[in-house]
C-alpha positions as CSV (number, residue, x, y, z in Angstrom):
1,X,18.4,3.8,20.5
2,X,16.7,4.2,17.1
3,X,13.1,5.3,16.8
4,X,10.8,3.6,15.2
5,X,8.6,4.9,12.2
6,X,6.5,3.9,9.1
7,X,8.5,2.9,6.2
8,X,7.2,1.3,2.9
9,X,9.0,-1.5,1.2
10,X,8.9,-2.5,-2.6
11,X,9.9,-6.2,-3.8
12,X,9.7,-6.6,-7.6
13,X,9.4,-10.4,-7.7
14,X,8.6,-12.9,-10.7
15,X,5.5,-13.8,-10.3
16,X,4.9,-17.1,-9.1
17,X,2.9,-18.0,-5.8
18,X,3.8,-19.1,-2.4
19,X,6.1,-16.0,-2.5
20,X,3.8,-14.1,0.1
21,X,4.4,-17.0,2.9
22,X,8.6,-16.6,2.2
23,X,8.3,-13.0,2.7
24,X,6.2,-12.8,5.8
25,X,8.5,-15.5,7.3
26,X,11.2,-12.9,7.1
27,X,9.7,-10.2,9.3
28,X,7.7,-12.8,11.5
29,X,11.1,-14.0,12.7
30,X,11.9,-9.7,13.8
31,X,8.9,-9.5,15.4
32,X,7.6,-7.2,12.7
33,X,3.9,-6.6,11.9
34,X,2.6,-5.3,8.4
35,X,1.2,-2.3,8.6
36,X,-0.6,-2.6,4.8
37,X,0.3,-5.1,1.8
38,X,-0.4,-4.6,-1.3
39,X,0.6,-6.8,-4.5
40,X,0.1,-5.9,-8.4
41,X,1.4,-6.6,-11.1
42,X,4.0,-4.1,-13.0
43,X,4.6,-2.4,-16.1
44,X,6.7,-5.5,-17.0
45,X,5.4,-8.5,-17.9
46,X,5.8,-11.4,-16.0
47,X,7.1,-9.1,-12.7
48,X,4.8,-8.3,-9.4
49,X,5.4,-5.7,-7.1
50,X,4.9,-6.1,-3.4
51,X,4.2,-3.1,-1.4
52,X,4.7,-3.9,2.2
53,X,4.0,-0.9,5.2
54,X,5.8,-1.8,8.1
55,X,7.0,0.3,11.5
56,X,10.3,-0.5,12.9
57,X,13.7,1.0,12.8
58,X,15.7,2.0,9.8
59,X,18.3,-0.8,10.2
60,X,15.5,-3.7,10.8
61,X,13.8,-2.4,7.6
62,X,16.6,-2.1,5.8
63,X,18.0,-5.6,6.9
64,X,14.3,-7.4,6.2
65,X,15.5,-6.1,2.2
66,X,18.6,-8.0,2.4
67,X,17.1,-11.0,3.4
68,X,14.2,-10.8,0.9
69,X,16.9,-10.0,-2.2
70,X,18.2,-13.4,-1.2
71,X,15.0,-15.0,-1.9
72,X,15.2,-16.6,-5.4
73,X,12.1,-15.0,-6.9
74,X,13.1,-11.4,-5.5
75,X,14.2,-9.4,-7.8
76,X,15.0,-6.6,-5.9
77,X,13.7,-5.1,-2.7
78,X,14.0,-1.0,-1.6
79,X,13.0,0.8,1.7
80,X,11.8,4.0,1.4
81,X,10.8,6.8,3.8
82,X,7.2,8.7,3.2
83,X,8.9,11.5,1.6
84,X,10.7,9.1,-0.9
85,X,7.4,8.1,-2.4
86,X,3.8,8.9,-3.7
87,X,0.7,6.6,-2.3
88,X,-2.6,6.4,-1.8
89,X,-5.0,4.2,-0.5
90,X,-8.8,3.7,-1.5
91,X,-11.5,3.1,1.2
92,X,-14.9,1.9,0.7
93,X,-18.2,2.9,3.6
94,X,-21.5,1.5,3.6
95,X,-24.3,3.5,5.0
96,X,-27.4,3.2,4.9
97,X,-29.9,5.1,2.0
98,X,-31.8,6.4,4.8
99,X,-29.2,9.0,5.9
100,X,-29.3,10.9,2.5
101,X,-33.9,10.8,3.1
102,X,-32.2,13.5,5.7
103,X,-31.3,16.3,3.2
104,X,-28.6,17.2,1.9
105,X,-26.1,17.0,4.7
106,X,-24.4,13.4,3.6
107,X,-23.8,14.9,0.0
108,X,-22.4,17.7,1.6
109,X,-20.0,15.8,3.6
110,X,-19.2,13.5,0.8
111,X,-18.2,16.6,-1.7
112,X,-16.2,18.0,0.7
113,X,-13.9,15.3,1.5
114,X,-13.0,14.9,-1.3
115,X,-15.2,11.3,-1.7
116,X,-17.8,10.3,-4.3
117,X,-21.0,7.9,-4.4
118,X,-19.9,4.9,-6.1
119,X,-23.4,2.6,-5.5
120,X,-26.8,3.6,-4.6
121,X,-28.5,0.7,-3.5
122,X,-32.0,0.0,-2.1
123,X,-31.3,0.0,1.6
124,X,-27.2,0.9,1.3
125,X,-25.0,3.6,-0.6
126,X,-21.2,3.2,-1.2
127,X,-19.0,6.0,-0.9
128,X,-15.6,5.7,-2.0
129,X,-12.5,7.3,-0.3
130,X,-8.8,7.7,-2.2
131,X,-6.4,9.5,0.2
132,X,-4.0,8.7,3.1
133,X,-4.8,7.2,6.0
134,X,-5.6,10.1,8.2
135,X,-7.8,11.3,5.4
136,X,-10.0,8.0,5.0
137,X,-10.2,7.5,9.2
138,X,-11.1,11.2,9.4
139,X,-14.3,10.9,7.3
140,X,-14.8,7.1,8.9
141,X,-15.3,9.3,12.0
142,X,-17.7,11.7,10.1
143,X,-19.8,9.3,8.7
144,X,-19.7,6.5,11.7
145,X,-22.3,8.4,13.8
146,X,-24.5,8.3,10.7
147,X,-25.1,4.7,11.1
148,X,-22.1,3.6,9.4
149,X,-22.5,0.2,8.2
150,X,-19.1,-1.3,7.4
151,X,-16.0,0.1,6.1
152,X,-12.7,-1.5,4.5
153,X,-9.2,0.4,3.6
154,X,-7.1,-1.0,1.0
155,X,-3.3,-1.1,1.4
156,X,-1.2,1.1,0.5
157,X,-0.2,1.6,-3.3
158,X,2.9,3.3,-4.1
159,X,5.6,4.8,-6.7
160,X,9.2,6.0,-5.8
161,X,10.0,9.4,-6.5
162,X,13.3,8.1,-8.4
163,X,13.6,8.4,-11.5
164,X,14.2,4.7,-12.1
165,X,12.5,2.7,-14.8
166,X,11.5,-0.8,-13.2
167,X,12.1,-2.0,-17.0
168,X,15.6,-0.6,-17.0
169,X,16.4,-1.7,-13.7
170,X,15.4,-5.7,-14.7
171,X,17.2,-5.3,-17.9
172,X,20.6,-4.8,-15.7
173,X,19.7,-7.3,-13.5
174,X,19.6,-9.6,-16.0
175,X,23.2,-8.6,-17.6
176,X,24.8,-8.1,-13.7
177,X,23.0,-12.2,-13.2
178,X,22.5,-10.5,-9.5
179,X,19.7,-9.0,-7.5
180,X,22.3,-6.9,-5.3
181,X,21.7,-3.8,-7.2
182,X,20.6,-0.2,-5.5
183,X,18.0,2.0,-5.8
184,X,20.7,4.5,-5.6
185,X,21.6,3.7,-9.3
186,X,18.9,4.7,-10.7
């Protein structure tokens, strides 16, 4: 049996809403949760990109695509494996001002993870996180016995390694009239 494992998904859509609901529907009915969505827009006017984090095999990931190119909005839809791509995600931690009254032991811990101070507030500081997961949960855990506050991850943002232009691969889609082309062409 195939063993499951992350895998990231990009749809380029036109953007146009009650898309989200259409794609969701597709991996509700396989019993799939999303890991992490993200949706921008893209360096071509008029086209979004969802990112979509999901664990399952490679053949249900790969299937989901299929269905989602048939979608009318879809443009096209790729899976990639973590090594296929470049991401980040951005976290955000409250904690209170009083833990910096304590010297300079929360600076300290901010500079070296790589975080910076984004708001000082009266009675609450921001810090702000860009990294993988295991690098925002690790300093969650640093700064939780502080009196952490609240905390929020975004999803995950991504770029293929490929070398393909998204502006390239729209102009053949629209010559080709079909949203069946691969990633492998580019």
């Amino acid at each position: 049996m195939e063993a499951e494992k992350q895998y990231t998904i990009s749809v380029l859509t036109e953007d146009r809403a009650g898309l989200l609901n259409h794609l969701t529907v597709i991996l509700n009915r396989r019993k799939i949760n999303i890991d992490s969505l993200n949706v921008s827009t893209t360096e071509v006017a008029g086209i979004s990109r969802f990112t979509i984090v999901i664990t399952t095999t490679r053949d249900s990931a790969d299937n989901c695509c299929k269905q989602f190119r048939k979608l009318i909005e879809v443009l096209g839809a790729f899976v990639y494996e973590e090594n296929e791509i470049y991401y980040q995600e951005i976290a955000l931690y409250k904690v209170p001002t009083s833990v910096f009254l304590n010297g300079n032991k929360i600076e300290t811990l901010v500079r070296n993870n790589g975080a910076r101070i984004l708001v000082i507030e009266e009675d609450h500081i921001i810090i702000e996180k860009t990294g993988h997961i295991a690098d925002t949960h690790d300093l969650y855990k640093k700064l939780e016995p502080l009196g952490l506050l609240e905390f929020v991850r975004s999803g995950r943002v991504a770029i293929s390694k490929s070398k393909r232009k998204t502006e390239a691969y729209i102009k053949e889609l629209e010559e080709t009239k079909s949203n069946l082309l691969s990633i492998k062409d580019y």
